[in-house]
C-alpha positions as CSV (number, residue, x, y, z in Angstrom):
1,X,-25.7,3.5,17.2
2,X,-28.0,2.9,14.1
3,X,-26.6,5.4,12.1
4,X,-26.6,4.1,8.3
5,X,-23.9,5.1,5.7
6,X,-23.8,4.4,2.1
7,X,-21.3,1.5,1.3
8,X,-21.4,2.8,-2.1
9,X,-19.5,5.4,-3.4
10,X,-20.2,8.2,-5.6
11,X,-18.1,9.1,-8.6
12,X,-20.5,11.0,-10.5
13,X,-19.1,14.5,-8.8
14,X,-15.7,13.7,-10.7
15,X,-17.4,13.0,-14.1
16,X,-20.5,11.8,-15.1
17,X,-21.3,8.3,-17.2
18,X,-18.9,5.9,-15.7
19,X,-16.3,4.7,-18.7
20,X,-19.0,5.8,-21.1
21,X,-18.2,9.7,-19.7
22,X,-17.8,12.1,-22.4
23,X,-17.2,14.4,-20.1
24,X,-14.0,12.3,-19.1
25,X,-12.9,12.1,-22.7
26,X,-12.6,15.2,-23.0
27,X,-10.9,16.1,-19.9
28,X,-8.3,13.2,-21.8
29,X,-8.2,14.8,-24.6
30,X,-7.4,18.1,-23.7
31,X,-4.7,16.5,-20.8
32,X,-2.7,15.3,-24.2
33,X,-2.7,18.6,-26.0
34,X,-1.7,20.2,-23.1
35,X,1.6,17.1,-22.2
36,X,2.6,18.2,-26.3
37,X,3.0,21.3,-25.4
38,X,5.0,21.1,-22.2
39,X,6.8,18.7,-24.6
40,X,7.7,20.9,-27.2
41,X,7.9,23.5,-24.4
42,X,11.0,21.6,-22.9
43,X,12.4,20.3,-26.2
44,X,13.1,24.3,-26.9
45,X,14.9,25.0,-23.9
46,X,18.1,27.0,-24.2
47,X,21.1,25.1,-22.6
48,X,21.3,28.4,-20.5
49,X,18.2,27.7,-18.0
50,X,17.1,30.6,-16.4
51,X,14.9,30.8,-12.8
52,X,11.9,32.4,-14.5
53,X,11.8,29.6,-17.4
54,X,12.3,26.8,-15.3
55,X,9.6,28.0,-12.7
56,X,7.1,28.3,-15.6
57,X,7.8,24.7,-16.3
58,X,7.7,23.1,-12.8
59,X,4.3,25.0,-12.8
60,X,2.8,23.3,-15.2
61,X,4.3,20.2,-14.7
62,X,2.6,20.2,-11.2
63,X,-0.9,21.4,-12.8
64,X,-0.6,18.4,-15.9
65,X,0.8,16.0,-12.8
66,X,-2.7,16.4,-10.5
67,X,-4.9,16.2,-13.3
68,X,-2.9,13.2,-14.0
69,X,-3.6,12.0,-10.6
70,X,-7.4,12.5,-11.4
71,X,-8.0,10.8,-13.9
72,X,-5.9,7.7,-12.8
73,X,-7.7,7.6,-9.6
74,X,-11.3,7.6,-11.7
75,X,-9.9,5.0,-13.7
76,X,-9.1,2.9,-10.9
77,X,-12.1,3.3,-9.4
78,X,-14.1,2.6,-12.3
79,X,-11.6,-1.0,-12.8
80,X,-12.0,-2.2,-9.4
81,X,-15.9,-1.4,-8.6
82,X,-16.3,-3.6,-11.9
83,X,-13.7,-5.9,-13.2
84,X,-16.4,-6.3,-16.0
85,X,-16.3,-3.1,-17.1
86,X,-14.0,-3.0,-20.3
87,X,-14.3,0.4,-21.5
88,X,-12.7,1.3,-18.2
89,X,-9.7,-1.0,-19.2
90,X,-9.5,0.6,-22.5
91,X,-9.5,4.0,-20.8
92,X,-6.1,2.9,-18.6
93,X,-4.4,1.5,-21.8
94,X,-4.8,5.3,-22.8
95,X,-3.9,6.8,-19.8
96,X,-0.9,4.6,-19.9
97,X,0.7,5.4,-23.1
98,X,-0.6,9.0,-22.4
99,X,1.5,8.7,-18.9
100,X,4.5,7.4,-21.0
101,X,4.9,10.3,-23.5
102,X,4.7,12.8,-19.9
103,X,7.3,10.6,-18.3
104,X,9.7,11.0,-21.2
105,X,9.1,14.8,-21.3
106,X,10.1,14.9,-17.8
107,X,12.8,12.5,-18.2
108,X,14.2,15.2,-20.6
109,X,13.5,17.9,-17.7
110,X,15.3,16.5,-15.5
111,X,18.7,15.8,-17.9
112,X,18.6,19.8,-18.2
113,X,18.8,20.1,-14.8
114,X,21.7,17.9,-14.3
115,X,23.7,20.4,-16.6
116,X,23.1,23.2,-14.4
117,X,26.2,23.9,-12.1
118,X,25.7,23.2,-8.4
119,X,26.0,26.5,-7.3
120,X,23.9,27.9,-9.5
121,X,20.9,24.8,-8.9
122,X,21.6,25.8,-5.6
123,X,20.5,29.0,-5.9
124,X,17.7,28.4,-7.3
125,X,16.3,26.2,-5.0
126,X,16.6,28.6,-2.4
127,X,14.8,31.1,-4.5
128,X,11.1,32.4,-3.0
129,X,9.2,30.5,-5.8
130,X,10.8,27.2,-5.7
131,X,11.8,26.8,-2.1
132,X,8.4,24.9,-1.3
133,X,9.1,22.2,-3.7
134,X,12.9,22.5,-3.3
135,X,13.2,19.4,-1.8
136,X,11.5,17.5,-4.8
137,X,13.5,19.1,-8.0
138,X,16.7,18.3,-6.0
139,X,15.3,14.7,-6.3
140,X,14.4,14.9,-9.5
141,X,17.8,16.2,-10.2
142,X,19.8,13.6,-8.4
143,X,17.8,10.7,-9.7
144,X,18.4,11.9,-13.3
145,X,21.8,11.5,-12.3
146,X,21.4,8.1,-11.3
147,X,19.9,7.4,-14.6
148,X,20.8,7.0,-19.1
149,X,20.7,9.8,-20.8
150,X,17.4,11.4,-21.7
151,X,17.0,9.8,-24.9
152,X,17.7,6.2,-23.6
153,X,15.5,6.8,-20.6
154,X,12.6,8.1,-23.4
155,X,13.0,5.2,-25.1
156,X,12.4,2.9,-22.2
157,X,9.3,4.8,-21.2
158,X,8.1,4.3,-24.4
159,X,8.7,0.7,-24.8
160,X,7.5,-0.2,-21.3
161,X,3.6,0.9,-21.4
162,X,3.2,-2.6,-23.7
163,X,7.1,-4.2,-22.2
164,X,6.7,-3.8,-18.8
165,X,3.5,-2.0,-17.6
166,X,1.7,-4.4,-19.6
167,X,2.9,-7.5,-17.7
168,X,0.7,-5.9,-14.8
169,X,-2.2,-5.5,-17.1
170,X,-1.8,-9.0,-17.8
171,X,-1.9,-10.3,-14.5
172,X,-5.3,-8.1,-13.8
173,X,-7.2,-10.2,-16.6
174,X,-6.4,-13.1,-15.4
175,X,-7.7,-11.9,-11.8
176,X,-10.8,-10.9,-13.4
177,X,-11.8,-13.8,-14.7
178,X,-11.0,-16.1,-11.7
179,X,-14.5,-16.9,-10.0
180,X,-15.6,-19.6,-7.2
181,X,-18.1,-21.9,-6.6
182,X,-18.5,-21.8,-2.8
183,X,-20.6,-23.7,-0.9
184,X,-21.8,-21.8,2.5
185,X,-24.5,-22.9,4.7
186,X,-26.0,-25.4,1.8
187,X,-25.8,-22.7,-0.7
188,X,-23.3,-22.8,-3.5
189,X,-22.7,-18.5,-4.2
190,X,-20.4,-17.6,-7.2
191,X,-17.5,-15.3,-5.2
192,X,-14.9,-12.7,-6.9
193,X,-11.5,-13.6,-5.4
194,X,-11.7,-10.8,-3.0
195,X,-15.0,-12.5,-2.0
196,X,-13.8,-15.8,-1.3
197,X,-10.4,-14.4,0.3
198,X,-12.6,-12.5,3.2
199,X,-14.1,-16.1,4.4
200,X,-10.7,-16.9,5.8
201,X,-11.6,-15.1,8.6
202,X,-14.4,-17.7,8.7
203,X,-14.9,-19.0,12.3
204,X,-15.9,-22.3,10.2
205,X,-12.6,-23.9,9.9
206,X,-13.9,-26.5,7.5
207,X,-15.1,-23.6,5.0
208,X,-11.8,-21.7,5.4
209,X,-10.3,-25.2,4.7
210,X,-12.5,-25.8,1.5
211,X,-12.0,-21.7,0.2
212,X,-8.0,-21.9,0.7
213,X,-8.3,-25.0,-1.5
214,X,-9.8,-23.5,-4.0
215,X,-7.9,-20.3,-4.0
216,X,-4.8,-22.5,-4.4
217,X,-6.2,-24.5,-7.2
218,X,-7.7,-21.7,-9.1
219,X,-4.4,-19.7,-8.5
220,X,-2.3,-23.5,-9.5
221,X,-4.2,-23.2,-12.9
222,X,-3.3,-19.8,-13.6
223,X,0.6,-20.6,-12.4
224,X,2.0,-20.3,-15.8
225,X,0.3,-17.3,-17.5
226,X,1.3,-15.7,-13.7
227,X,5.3,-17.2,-13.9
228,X,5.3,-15.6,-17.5
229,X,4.2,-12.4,-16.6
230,X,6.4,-12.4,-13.5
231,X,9.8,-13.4,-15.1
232,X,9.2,-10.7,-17.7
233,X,8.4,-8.2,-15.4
234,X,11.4,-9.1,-13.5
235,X,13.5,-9.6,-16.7
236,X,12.9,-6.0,-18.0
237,X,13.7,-4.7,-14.7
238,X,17.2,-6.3,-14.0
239,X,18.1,-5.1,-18.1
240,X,17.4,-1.9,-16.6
241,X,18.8,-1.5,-13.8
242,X,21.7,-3.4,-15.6
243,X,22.1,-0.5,-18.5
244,X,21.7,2.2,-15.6
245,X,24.8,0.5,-14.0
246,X,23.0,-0.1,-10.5
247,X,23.8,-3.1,-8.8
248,X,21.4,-3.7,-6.1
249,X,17.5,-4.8,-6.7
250,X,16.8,-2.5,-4.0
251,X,18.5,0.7,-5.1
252,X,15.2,1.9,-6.3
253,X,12.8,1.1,-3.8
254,X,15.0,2.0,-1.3
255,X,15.4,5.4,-3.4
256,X,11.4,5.8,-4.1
257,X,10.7,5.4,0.0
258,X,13.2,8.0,0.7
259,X,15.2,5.6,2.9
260,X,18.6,4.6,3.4
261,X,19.8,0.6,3.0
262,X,21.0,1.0,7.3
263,X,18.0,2.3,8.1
264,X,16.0,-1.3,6.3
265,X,18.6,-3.8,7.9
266,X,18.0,-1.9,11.2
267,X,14.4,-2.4,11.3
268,X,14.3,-6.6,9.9
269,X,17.0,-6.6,13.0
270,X,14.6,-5.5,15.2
271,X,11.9,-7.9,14.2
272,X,14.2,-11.1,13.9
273,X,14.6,-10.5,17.7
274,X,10.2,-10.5,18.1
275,X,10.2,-13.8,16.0
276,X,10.3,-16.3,19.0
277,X,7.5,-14.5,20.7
278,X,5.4,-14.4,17.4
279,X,6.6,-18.0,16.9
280,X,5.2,-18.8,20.5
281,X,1.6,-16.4,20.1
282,X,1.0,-18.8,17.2
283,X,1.3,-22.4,19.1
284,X,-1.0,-21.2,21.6
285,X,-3.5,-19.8,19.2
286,X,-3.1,-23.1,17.8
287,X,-4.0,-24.7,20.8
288,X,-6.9,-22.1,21.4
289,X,-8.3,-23.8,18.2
290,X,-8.1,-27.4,18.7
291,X,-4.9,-27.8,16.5
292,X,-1.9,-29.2,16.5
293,X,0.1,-26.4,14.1
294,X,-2.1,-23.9,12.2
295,X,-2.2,-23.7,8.8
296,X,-2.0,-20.6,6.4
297,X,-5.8,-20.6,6.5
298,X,-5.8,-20.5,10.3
299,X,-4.2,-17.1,10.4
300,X,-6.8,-14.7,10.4
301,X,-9.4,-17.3,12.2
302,X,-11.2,-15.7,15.1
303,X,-10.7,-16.9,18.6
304,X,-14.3,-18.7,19.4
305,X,-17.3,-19.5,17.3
306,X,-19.8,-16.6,18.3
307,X,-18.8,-14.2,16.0
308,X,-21.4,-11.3,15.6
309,X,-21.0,-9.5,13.1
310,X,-20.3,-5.5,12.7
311,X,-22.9,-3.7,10.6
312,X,-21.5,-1.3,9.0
313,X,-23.2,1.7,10.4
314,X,-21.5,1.2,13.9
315,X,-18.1,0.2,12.5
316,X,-18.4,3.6,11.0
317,X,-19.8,5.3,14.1
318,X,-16.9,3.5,16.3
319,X,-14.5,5.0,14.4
320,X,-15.7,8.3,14.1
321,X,-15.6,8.3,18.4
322,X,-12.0,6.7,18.3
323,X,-10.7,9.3,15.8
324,X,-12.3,11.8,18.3
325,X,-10.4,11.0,21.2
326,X,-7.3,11.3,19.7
327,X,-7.6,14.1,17.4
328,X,-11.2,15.9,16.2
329,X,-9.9,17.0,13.2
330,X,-9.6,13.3,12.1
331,X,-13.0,12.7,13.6
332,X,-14.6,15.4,11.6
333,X,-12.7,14.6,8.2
334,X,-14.0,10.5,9.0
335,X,-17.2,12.0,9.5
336,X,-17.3,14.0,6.1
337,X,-16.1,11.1,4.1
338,X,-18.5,8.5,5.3
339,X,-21.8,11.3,4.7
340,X,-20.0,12.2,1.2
341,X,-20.2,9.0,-0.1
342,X,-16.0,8.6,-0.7
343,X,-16.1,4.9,0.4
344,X,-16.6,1.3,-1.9
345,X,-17.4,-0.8,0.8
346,X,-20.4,-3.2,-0.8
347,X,-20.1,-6.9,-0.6
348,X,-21.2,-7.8,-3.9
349,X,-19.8,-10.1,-6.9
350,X,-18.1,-8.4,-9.9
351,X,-15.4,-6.1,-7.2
352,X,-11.5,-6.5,-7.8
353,X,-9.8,-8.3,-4.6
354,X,-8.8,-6.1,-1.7
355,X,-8.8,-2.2,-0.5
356,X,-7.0,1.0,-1.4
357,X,-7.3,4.6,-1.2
358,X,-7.1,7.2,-3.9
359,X,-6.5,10.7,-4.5
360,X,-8.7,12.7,-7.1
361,X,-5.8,15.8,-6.7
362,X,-7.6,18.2,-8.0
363,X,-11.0,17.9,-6.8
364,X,-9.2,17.6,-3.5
365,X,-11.1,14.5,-2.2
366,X,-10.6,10.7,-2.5
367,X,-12.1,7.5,-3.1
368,X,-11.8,4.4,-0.7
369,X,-12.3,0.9,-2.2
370,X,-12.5,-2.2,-0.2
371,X,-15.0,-5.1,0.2
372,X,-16.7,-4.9,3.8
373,X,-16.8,-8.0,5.7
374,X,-18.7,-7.0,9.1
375,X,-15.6,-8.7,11.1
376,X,-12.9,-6.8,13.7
377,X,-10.7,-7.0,10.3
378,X,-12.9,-5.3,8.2
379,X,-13.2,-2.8,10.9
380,X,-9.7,-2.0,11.0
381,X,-9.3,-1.7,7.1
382,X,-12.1,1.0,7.0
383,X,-9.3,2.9,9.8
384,X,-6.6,2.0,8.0
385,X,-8.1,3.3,4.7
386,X,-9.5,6.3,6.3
387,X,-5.6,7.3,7.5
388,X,-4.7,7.2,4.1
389,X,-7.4,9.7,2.8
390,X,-7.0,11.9,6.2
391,X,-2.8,12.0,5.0
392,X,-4.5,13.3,1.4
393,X,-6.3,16.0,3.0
394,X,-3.8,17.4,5.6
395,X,-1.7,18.1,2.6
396,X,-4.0,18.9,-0.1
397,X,-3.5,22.7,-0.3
398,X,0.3,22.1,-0.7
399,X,2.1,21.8,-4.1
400,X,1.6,18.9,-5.9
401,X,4.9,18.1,-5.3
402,X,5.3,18.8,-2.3
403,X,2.7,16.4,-1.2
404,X,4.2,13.5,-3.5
405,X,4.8,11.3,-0.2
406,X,6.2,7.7,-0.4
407,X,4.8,4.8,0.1
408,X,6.2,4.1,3.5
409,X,5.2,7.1,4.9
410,X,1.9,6.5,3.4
411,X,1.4,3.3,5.2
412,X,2.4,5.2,8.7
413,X,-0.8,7.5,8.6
414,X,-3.0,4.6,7.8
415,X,-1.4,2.2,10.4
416,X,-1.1,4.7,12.9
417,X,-5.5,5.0,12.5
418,X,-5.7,1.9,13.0
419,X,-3.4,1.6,16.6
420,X,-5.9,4.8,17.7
421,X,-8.9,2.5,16.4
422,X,-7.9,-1.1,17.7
423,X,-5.9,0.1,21.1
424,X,-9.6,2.3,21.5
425,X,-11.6,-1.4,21.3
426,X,-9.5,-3.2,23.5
427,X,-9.7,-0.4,26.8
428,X,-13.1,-0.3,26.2
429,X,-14.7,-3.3,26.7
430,X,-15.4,-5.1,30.1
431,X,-15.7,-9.1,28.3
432,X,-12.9,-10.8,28.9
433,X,-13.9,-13.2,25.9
434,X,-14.1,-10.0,23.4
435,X,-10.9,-8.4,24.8
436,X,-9.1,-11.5,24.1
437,X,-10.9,-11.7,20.6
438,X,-9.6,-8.3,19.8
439,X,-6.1,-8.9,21.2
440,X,-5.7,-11.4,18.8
441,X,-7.1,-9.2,15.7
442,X,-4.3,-6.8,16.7
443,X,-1.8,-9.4,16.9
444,X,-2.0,-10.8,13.4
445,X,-1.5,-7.4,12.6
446,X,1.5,-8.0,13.6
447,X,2.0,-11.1,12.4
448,X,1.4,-9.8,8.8
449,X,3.7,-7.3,9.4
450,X,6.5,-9.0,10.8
451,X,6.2,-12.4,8.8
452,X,3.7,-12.2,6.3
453,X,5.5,-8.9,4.8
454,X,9.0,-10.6,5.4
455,X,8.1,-13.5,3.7
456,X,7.2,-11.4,0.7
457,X,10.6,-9.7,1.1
458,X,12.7,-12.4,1.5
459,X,11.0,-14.0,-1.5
460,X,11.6,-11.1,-4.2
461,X,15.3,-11.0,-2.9
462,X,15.8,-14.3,-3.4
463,X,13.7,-14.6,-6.6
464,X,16.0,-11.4,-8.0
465,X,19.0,-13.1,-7.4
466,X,17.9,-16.5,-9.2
467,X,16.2,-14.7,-11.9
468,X,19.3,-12.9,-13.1
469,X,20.4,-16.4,-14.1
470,X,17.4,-17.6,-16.1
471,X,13.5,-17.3,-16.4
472,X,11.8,-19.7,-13.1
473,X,9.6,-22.2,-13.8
474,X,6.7,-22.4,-11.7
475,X,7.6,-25.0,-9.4
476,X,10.7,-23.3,-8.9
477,X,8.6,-20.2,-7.7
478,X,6.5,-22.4,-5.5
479,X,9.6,-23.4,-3.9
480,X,11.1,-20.5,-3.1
481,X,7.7,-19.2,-1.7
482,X,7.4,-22.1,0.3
483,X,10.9,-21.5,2.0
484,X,10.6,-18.1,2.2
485,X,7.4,-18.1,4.6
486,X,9.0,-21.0,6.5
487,X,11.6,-18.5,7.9
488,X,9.9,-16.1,7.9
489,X,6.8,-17.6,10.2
490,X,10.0,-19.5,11.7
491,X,8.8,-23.2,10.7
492,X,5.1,-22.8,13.1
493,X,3.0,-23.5,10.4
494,X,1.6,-27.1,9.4
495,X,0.7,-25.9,5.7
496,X,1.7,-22.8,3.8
497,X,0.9,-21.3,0.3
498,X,3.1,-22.0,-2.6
499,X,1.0,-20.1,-4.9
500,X,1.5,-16.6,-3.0
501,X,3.8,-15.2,-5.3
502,X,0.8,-15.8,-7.7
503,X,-2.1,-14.5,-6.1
504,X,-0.8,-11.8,-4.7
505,X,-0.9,-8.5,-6.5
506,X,1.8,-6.6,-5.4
507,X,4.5,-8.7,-6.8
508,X,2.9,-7.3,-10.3
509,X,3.0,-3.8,-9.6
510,X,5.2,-2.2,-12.0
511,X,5.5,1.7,-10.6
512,X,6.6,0.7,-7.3
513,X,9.2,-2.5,-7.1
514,X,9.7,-4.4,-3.7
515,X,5.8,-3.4,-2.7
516,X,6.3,-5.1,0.8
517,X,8.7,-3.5,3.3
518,X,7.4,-0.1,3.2
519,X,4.4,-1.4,5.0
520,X,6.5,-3.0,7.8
521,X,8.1,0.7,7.8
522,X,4.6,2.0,8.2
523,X,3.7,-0.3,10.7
524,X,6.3,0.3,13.0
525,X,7.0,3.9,12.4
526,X,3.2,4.6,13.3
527,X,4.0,2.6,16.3
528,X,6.6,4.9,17.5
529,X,4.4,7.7,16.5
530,X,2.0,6.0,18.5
531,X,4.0,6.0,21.5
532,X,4.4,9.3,21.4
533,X,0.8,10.4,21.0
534,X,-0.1,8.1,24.8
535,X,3.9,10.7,26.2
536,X,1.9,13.4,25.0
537,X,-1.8,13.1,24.7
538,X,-3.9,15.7,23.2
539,X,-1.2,18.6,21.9
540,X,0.2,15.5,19.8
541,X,-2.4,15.8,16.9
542,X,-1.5,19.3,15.8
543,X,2.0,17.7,16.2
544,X,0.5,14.5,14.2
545,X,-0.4,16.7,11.5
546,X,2.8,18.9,11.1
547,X,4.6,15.7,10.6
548,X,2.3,14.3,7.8
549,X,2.4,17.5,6.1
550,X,5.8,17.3,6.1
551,X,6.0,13.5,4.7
552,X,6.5,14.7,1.0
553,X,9.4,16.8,1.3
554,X,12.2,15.4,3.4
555,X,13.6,11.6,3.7
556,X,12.7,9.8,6.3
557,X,15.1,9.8,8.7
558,X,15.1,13.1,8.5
559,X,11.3,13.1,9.0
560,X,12.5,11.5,12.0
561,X,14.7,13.6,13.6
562,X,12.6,16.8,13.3
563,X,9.7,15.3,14.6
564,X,10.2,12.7,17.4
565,X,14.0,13.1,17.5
566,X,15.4,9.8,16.8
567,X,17.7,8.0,14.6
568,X,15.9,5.5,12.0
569,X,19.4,4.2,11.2
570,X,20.3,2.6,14.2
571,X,18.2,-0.3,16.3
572,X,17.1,1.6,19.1
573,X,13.7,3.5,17.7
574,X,12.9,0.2,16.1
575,X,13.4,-2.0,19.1
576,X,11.4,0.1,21.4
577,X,8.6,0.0,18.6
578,X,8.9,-3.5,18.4
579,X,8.9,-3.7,22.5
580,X,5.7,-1.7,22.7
581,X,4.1,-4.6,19.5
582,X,5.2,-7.1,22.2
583,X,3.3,-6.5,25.1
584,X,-0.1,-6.9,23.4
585,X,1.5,-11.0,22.7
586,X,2.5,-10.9,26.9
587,X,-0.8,-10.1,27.5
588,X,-2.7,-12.3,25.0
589,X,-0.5,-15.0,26.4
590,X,-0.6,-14.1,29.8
591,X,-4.9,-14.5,29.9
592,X,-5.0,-17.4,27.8
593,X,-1.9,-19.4,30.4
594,X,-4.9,-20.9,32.0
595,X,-7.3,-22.2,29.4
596,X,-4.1,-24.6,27.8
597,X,-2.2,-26.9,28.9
598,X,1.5,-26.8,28.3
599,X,4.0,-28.9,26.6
């Protein structure tokens, strides 16, 4: 293919200078004159709310709220191209507190709404102007019902930029300044974590033995600052939720995906019934590899030792043509990204761990960060990142609220790019060694999905219930990490990863609790979705499209219903979802029958 890309991106367009941008100072500085006066603004409001008052507000709300979204996004970007880069962490304490004083203004919104009758609300959200967004202030309201009263809930926004939000700042110092010494091919390299984390998909088991040690120790050194900031992040949370009178962990994940409690037990259901066959993928892959039971680091090995690697040009290229015979709109947006420079993908020291995709709202573009390795894997996290930023742009010219989608619906348009991408690979090639190589990238997809994410679930609920009795000590975390990934990989592996709960960055995300089962939802929604796309063929992806746009302003089993007709509440979807994950294990385990012998 020989087509070259930039793997660096280009942030310049948004403001010039990097943290040093005065151009991004002001744009700050004029962001908090503009939150005082929607504060004093709402602080005025007559108890009498009338349409034409409130619609001036929700406007500017929504303008303030994507130029919120811009500058967070820059600051991200700036954070994780450079964990180095200081100014840029000085920059997010601002944005923080900034963020705070806007959350308590709306927090004050929303209490007026709640003292508007329901007929009349009702009326209003059926009115011409606010009917778009209707769905999204009759959130608002019923959240702030959910909720203390405004001045409380003020107070808590206040105290949590430095309370709560900073327990998550904490934990990203103490991933900035973790750095290994690795020795590969008789040349000791300094490596980020994210660095050293890619070589697990080493084909070298003794170096993806050696870097897992590492990680572990370097993550076992850090164990109490990460226990500390853990317990208090937890400990503020269940104070909360406490005051608020809610009684489930969950009640607000479950709220902020839009989801109903049903609808979650219905889909772990689903996958406790896959478990053997996962259970039974990873003894032969085990076999495949010489060993007796993998271990953690053995997960995302490759099948074989000739592993040649992807440049990125053609992983780019691939995708592009993938995209293309699904949907050219996708193909085209792809395209776009890649020339316009939106994607991080450099492997070079100094980069935060991981990938993500951002949205600069109001440019109407975003930013995709992530660490390319040249493998299958890294591959499907360019598709997977380049859903996410095709989602942003199918809804881009809606409100801003209107395209506030959640995070499980987030993860459906990114999964669902890579099913088009992987599924693509697989019917494509004529080697019966690569076709079983990418088989088995697929599979730990699932694998991650069904177990990995589980055992992440299963650990906060269990960690929730014991931390409502007392602060954990760090070998008590260990523990509980340990048994959760033991059922959840149903006992198949020889050695696991106590440290998990430590090195992994989602269990310190303060904005969005429980960051794990919306990206089994994603997984296995896009599945579904996926299955309807092969029914249907090419008049899917204007279909495709109509149901992302709709993503930010229904719940998702309504989002469901409208779209592919089905009921997320009950087992069936889910089980022909998980059915349809299953036959890439039959096959994987039907062509490798004859290359292992058999208990």
């Amino acid at each position: 293919m020989n087509r070259e890309y930039s793997q660096k991106w280009n942030l310049d367009v948004f403001f010039k200078g990097g943290s040093g941008s005065p151009e991004f100072i002001a744009f700050l500085d004029n962001l908090s004159e503009d939150v005082r006066i929607l504060a004093n603004r709402i602080e005025t409001m007559v108890e009498e709310l009338n349409q034409q008052t409130i619609h001036q507000v929700v406007n500017e709300m929504q303008e303030i709220e994507g130029r919120f979204q811009e500058a967070s996004a820059f600051i991200g970007c700036l954070e994780a191209q450079d964990v180095d880069d200081k100014q840029a962490g000085v920059l997010q304490g601002r944005i923080s507190q900034l963020f705070a004083d806007y959350e308590s203004t709306l927090t004050l919104f929303d209490q007026k709404l709640t003292q508007i009758g329901d007929q009349r609300f009702n009326e209003y959200l059926r009115s011409p102007d606010i009917s778009p967004i209707s769905f999204a202030i009759a959130e608002r309201r019923q959240r702030a019902l959910l909720k203390l009263p405004a001045a409380l809930e003020g107070l808590v926004n206040a105290l949590a930029v430095d309370g709560y939000h900073g327990w998550e700042d904490l934990y990203s110092t103490i991933v900035d300044q973790i750095h290994l010494a690795v020795e590969i091919d008789g040349e000791t390299k300094k490596l980020s974590v994210g660095q050293a984390s890619n070589l697990l998909s080493s084909a070298d088991r003794s170096l993806r033995s050696r870097v897992f040690q590492q990680l572990t120790n370097a993550w076992g050194d850090q164990g109490e600052l990460c226990a500390s900031a853990l317990n208090h992040l937890a400990g503020f949370r269940l104070n909360l939720y406490k005051k608020r009178g809610w009684s489930s962990v969950l009640q607000e994940p479950l709220f902020l995906n839009r989801m109903s409690e049903p609808t979650l037990n219905s889909m772990w259901a689903a996958i406790e019934y896959a478990k053997p066959k996962l259970v039974e993928y990873l003894k032969r892959k085990a076999k495949l590899l010489g060993v007796d039971k993998l271990s953690w680091y053995d997960l995302e090995a490759p099948l074989g030792t000739d592993c040649q690697s992807i440049a990125y040009g053609d992983a780019s290229e691939f995708i592009i043509q993938r995209f293309n015979q699904f949907s050219s709109d996708m193909a085209k947006f792809a395209k776009m990204a890649l020339e316009n420079e939106w994607i991080e993908a450099e492997d070079r020291p100094g980069k935060r761990p991981g990938g993500f995709c951002t949205e600069f709202s109001q440019s109407k573009q975003s930013r995709i960060f992530m660490t390319y390795s040249g493998t299958n894997q890294g591959v499907s996290t360019l598709a997977h990142e380049l859903g996410h930023a095709y989602h942003a742009y199918v809804v881009q010219d809606m409100p801003v609220f209107a395209r506030d989608y959640s995070m499980n619906v987030a993860e459906t348009a990114s999964t669902f790019a890579e099913l088009v991408v992987a599924n693509a690979a697989i019917q494509q090639t004529t080697d019966e060694a690569e076709r079983l190589g990418l088989l088995d990238d697929k599979i730990q997809s699932s694998v991650a999905f069904f177990m990995n994410i589980h055992a992440r679930f299963l650990f906060e609920v269990r960690f929730y219930q014991a931390r409502s009795q007392g602060q954990l000590t760090v070998e008590e975390l260990n523990e509980l990490m340990t048994l959760a990934q033991k059922d959840a990989y149903g006992d198949a592996l020889d050695q696991y990863h106590p440290q998990f709960w430590a090195s992994k960055l989602h269990f310190y995300i303060t904005d969005v609790p429980f960051y794990n089962f919306p990206y089994t939802f994603g997984y296995l929604f896009s599945t579904g979705v996926y299955a309807q796309a092969l029914v249907e063929g090419e008049d899917f992806a204007k279909r495709y499209r109509d149901l992302l746009q709709d993503t930010g302003r229904m719940r998702v089993e309504d989002l469901a219903h409208k779209h592919l007709g089905v009921d997320l509440a009950g087992e069936d979807f889910w089980q022909a979802a998980v059915n349809l994950v299953m036959q890439d294990v039959d096959e994987f385990l039907a062509i490798t029958a004859e290359q292992v012998t058999l208990d």
